[in-house]
C-alpha positions in Angstrom: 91.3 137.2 98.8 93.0 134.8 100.8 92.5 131.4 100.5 94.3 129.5 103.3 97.6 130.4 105.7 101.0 129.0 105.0 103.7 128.5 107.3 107.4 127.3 106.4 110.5 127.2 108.4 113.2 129.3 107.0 116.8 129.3 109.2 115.5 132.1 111.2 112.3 131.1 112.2 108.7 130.3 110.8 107.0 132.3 108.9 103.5 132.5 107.8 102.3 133.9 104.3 98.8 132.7 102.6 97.5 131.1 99.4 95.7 132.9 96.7 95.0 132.0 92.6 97.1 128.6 92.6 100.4 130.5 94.7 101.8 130.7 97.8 102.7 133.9 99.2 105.7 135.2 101.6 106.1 138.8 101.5 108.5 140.8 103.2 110.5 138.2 104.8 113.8 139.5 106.0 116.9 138.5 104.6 119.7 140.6 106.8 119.4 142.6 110.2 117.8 145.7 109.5 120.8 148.4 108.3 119.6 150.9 111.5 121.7 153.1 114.1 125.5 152.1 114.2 124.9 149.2 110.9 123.7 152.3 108.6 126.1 152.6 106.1 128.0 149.3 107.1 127.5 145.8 105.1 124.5 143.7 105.7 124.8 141.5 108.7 122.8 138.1 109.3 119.5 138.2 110.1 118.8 137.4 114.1 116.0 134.3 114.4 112.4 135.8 116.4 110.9 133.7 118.3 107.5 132.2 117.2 105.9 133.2 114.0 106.4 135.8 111.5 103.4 136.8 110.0 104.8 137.8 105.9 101.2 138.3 104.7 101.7 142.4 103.5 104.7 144.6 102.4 106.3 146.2 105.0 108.8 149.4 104.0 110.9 150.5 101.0 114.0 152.2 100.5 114.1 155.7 101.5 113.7 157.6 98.4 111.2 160.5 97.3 107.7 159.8 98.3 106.2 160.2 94.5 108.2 157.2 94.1 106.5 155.0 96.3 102.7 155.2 94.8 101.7 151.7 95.0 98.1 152.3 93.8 95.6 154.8 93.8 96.4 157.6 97.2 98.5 154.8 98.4 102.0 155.0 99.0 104.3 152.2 100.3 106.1 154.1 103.8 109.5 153.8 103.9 112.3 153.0 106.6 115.7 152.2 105.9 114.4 148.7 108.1 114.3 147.9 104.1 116.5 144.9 103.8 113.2 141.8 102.8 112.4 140.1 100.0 109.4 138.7 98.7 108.8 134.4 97.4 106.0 133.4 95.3 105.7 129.5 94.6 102.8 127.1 92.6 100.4 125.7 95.4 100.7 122.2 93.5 104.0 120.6 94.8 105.9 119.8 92.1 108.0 116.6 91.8 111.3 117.7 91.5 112.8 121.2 92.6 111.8 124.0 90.6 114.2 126.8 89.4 114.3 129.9 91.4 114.1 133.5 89.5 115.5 136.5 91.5 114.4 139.6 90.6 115.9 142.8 91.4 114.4 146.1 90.5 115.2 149.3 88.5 114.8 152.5 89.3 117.9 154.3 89.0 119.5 153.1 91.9 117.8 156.3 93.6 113.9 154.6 93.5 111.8 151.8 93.4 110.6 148.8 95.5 110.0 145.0 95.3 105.9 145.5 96.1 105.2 147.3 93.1 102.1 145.6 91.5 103.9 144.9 88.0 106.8 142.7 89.5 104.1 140.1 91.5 105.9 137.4 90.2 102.5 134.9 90.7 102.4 134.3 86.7 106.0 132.9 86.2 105.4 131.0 89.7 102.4 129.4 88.2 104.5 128.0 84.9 107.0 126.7 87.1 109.7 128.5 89.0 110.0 129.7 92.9 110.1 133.1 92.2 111.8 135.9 94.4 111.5 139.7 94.5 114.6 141.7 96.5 114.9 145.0 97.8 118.1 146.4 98.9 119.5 149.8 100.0 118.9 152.4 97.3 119.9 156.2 96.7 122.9 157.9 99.7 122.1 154.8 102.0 123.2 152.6 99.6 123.9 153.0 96.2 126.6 155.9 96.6 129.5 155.1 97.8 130.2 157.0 100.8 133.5 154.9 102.0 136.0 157.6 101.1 134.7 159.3 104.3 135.0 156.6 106.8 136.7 156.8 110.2 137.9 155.1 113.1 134.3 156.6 114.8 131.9 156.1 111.9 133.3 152.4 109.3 131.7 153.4 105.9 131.6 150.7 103.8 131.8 150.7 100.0 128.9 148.8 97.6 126.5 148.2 100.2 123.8 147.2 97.5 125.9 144.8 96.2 126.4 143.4 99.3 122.9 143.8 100.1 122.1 141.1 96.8 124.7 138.7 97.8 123.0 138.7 101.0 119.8 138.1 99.5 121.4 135.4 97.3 122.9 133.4 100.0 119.8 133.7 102.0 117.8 132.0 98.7 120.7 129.4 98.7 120.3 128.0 102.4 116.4 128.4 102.1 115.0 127.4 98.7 114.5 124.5 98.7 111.5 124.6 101.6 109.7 126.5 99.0 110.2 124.1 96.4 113.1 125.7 94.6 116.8 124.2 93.6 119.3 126.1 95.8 122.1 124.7 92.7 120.0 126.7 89.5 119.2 130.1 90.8 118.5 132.9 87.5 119.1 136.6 88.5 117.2 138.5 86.3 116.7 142.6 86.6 115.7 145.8 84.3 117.8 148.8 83.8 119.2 149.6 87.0 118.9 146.2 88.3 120.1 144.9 84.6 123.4 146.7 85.0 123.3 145.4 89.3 122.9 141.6 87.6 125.7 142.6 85.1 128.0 143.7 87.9 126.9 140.6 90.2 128.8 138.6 87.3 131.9 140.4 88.3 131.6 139.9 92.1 133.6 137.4 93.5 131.4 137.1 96.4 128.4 136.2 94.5 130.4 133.4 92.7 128.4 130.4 92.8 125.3 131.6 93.7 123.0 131.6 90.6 123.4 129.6 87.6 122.1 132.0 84.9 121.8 135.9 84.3 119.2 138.2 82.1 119.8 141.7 81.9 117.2 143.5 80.8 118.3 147.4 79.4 121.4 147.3 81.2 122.5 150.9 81.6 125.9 152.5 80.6 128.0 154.5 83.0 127.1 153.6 86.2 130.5 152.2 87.6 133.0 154.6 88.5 136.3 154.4 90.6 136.9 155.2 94.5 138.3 159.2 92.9 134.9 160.0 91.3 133.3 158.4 94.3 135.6 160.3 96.9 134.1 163.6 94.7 130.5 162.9 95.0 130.7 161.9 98.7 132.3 165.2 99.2 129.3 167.0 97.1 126.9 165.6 99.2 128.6 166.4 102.9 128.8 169.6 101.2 124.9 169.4 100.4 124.0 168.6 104.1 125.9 171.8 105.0 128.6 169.6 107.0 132.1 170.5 106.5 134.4 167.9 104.8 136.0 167.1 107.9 133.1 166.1 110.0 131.1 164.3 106.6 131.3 160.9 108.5 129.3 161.8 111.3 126.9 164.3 109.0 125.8 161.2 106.7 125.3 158.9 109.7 123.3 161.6 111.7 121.4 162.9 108.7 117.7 161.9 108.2 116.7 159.8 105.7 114.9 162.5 103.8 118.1 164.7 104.2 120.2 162.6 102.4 117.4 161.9 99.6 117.4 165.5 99.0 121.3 166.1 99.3 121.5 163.5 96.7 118.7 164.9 94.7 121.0 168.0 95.0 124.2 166.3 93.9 122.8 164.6 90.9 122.0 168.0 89.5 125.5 169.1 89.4 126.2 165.8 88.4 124.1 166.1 85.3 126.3 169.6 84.1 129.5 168.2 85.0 130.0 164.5 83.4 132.8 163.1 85.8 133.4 159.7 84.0 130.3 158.1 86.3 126.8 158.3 87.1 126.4 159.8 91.1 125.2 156.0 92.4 126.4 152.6 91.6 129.0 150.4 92.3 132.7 151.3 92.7 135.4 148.8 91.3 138.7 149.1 91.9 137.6 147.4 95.8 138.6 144.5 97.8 134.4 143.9 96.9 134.4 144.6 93.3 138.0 144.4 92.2 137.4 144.8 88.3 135.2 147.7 86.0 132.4 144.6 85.5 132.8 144.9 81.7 136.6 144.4 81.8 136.0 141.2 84.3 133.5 140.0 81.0 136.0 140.9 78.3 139.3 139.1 80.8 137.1 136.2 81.5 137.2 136.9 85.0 133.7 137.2 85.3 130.9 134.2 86.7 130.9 132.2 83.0 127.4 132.1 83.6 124.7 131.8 80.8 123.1 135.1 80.2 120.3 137.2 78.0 121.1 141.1 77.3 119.1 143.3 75.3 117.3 146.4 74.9 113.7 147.8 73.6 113.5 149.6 70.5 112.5 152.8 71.4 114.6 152.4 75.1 114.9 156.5 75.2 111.0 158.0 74.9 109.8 157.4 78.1 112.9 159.7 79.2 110.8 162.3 77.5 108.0 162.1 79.8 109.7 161.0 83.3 113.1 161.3 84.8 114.6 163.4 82.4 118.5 162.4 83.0 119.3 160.9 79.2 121.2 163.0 77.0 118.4 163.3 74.4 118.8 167.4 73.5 121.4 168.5 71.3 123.2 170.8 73.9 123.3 167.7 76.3 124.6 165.7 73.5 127.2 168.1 72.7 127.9 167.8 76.5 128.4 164.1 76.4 130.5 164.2 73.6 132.6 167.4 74.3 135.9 165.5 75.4 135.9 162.8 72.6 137.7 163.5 69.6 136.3 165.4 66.5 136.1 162.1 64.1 134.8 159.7 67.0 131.7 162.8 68.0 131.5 163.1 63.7 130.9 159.0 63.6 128.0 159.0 66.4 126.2 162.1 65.1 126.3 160.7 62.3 124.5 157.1 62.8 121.7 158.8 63.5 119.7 160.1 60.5 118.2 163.8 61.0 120.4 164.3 63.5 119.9 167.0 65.6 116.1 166.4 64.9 114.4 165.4 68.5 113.8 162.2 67.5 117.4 161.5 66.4 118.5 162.8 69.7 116.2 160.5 72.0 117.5 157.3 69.7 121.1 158.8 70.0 120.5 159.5 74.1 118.5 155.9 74.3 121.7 154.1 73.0 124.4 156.1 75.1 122.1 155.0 78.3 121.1 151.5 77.4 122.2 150.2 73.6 126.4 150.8 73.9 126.0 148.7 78.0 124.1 145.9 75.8 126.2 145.7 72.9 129.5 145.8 75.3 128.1 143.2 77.7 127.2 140.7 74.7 130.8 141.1 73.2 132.8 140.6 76.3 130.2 138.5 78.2 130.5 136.3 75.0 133.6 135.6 74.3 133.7 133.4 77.6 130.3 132.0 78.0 126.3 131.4 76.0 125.2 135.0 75.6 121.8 135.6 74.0 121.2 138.9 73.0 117.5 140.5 71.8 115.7 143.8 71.4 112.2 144.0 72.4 109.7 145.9 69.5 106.5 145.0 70.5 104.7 148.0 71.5 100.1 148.0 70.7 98.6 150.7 69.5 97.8 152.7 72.3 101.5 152.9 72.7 102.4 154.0 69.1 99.5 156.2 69.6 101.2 158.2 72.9 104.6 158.3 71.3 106.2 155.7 73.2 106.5 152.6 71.3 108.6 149.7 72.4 110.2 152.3 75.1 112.2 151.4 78.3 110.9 148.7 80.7 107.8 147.7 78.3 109.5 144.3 78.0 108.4 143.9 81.7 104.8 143.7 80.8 105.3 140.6 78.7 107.9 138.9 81.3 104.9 139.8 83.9 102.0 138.4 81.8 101.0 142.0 82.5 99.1 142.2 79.4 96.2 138.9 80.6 95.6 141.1 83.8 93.1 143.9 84.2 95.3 146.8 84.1 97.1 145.5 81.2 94.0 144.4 78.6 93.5 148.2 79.3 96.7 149.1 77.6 95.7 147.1 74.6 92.9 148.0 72.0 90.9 144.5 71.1 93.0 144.6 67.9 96.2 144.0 69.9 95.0 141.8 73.0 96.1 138.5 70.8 99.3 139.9 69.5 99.9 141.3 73.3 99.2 137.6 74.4 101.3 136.0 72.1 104.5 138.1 72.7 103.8 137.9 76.2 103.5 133.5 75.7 106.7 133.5 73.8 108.9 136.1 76.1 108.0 133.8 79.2 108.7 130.3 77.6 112.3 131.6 76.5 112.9 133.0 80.1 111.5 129.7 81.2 113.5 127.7 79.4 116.6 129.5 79.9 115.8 129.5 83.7 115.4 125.7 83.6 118.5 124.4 81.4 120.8 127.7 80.4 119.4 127.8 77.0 116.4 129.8 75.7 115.2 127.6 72.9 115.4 126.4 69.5 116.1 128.9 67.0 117.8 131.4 69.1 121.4 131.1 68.6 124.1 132.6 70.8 125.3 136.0 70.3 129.1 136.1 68.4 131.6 138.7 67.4 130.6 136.6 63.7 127.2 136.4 63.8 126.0 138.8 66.2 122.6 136.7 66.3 119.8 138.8 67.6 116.3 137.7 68.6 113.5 140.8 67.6 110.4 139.8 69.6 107.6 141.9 67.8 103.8 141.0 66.4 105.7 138.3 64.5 109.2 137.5 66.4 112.1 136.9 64.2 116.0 136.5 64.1 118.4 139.3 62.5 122.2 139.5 62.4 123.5 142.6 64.0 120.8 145.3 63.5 121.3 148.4 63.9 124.9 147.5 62.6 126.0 151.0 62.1 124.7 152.5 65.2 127.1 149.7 67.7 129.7 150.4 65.7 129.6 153.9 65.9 130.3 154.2 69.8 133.0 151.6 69.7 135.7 153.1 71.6 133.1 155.7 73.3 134.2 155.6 77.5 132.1 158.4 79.4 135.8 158.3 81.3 137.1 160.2 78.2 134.6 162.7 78.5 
């Protein structure tokens, strides 16, 4: 268990955490005053300083969200409280010489679920190689990922993007205090999966986050989830309507409303949602703001974006593990027809087509897997590129067991390689003994890349960058190796596919 206390002094007080298999530990810390009573719903304030010392030796809440969300290990669930706003620092126990580079992590989940105390993002492997690593959480679902701003009033200020603002918070607060961890406030990587892939991706179009980190990986980015303040206005009106308010009192309904209300309403809206395709997904940001003036993609493609460096990719087989949880892809041929309903006869003609079999299930999960995750990778590399290093790769590497279940290489399994999930209990249980040293050495060669990249903005020899000529793309598998744009015909087929046109 614990080895020893730590204490540090952060700009709002000291803080203790403890020191366990060569880390320290902070968990929990607070990065802004908690988003409670008249702040719900308003961007994140400054923390206040406490008095004494804050003892950050356990998680303390999640983001309201439903409970099956929250199971943290066997019977036990994190609680939740919207009192949400911390964030988590892991760094080596031996000092190092010179500051070490600080990796941010922000979770997936949606933007409706998930929290920074799940076991798989620790963090305590990457710390150990070398970095000050940091785990966020931020507002997720009604509370925070929906924008509700289209309802405010004199009475009840509503406040657009409040995750966004959330991160930015969280950045700034790893600017003024990383370096009493060890970490170099100048060279900062943000690094996220799916739904925090696509909040990294947007983070490079936020002018408030300019300067703030140094690099970006977006891992699975997902397509769709930016709309405009109309489609927002519209789902802010569904879910007033879902609490049983009417339209003119929806201020005052979403800031009395209990947490659990507005998870269900939203539960309730995303339903419709899924039927009704209204150019955006229910949650995520809204451009068109004073905070996020530009659709992130068209920022990449103008050059307006954070010229940061930055890593995109996918997994091979992104759209299976829709199959079995969260069933919101596109990946039956009546949703598909759906999706492409409003797009012109040759354009639906060219993306059926890419897929072999098609309407056979398993063309329809590769065809749903690359409208959710494959088109947002492929758009971000071209646009992203054009303007600064982009690195793109798809993750292959799936063991046996996985084959075995139908899985494969599916969404998020990239995350048990950056993790070094696959050396820990749990994860030599995924692996038959056949695997464990092809598990190992994907897991060795992921983590060097996203180390080196972390440390100078590069990921190492014989990965080139990612352009409109050579589409370089790195295929880490049993054997990793480079191709030039695979899965050729499948990118090109969506090009020109908006979700606005349908």
């Amino acid at each position: 268990m614990h080895d020893r206390t730590i204490r540090v002094t952060v700009d709002s007080g000291v803080i203790e955490g403890f020191t366990a298999d060569g880390v320290h530990r902070w968990r929990s810390v607070p990065y802004a005053r908690p988003p409670v009573g008249p702040l719900r719903l308003r961007a994140p304030q400054p923390v206040q300083p406490w008095p004494g010392v804050r003892y950050c030796h356990g998680f303390t809440y999640c983001a309201p969200q439903d409970r099956k969300y929250t199971l943290l290990g066997l019977g036990k669930f994190q609680p939740m409280s919207e009192d949400c706003l911390t964030l988590n620092v892991v760094a080596p126990a031996n000092p190092s010489n010179e500051p070490l580079p600080v990796m941010f992590f922000i979770h997936g989940g949606g933007y409706i679920l998930g929290s920074s105390a799940t076991p798989i993002y620790d963090g305590a492997a990457l710390a150990r190689r070398g970095c000050v690593y940091v785990s966020v959480n931020y507002r997720l679902g009604a509370l925070g990922c929906m924008d509700l701003s289209a309802l405010s009033t004199p009475e009840h200020p509503i406040e657009d993007n409040l995750f966004l603002r959330d991160l930015v918070m969280a950045l700034r607060w790893v600017r003024d205090n990383a370096a009493v961890f060890g970490g170099d406030p100048d060279n900062v990587t943000i690094f996220g999966e799916s739904a925090g892939a696509h909040a990294v991706a947007t983070l490079l179009a936020t002018p408030a986050a300019k300067g703030l980190f140094a690099q970006a990986i977006s891992e699975s980015p997902a397509s769709g989830m930016a709309g405009t303040p109309d489609v927002a206005a519209a789902f802010a009106d569904d879910l007033v309507d879902a609490l049983g308010a009417a339209r003119k009192d929806g201020a005052a309904a979403v800031m009395s409303a209990r947490p659990a209300e507005l998870v269900d309403g939203l539960n309730r809206v995303m339903r419709r949602g899924m039927t009704e395709m209204r150019g955006a997904f229910v949650v995520g940001p809204t451009f068109d703001t004073e905070y996020l003036p530009e659709d992130p993609l068209r920022a990449m493609r103008d050059g307006t974006a954070h010229r940061v460096p930055l890593i995109v990719g996918t997994n091979a087989d992104e759209g299976r593990l829709f199959t079995r949880f969260l069933q919101l892809l596109p990946m039956t041929e009546p949703a598909i027809d759906l999706l492409l309903a409003d797009s012109d006869v040759e354009l639906r003609d060219r993306i059926t087509s890419a897929y072999p079999g098609y309407p056979s299930p398993s063309a329809c999960i590769r065809l749903g897997g690359d409208f959710a995750f494959g088109t947002a990778a492929w758009q971000i590399a071209s646009a992203h590129g054009q303007h600064a290093p982009t690195y793109v790769y798809r993750y292959d590497y799936a063991p046996r067991t996985f084959h075995l279940s139908g899985l494969g290489a599916t969404h998020a399994t990239e995350l048990l390689a950056v993790f070094d999930i696959y050396r820990t209990r749990p994860g030599s249980l995924m692996t038959a003994v056949a695997d464990r040293r092809s598990a190992r050495r994907v897991s060795n060669d992921v983590q060097a890349r996203w180390r080196a990249f972390s440390r100078t903005g590069s990921p190492g020899d014989g990965w080139p960058r990612y352009t409109a000529d050579e589409r370089a793309v790195m295929i880490f598998d049993r054997h990793s190796r480079l191709e030039h744009d695979p899965n050729a015909d499948r990118r090109k087929a969506w090009e020109g596919f908006t979700l606005a046109s349908s």
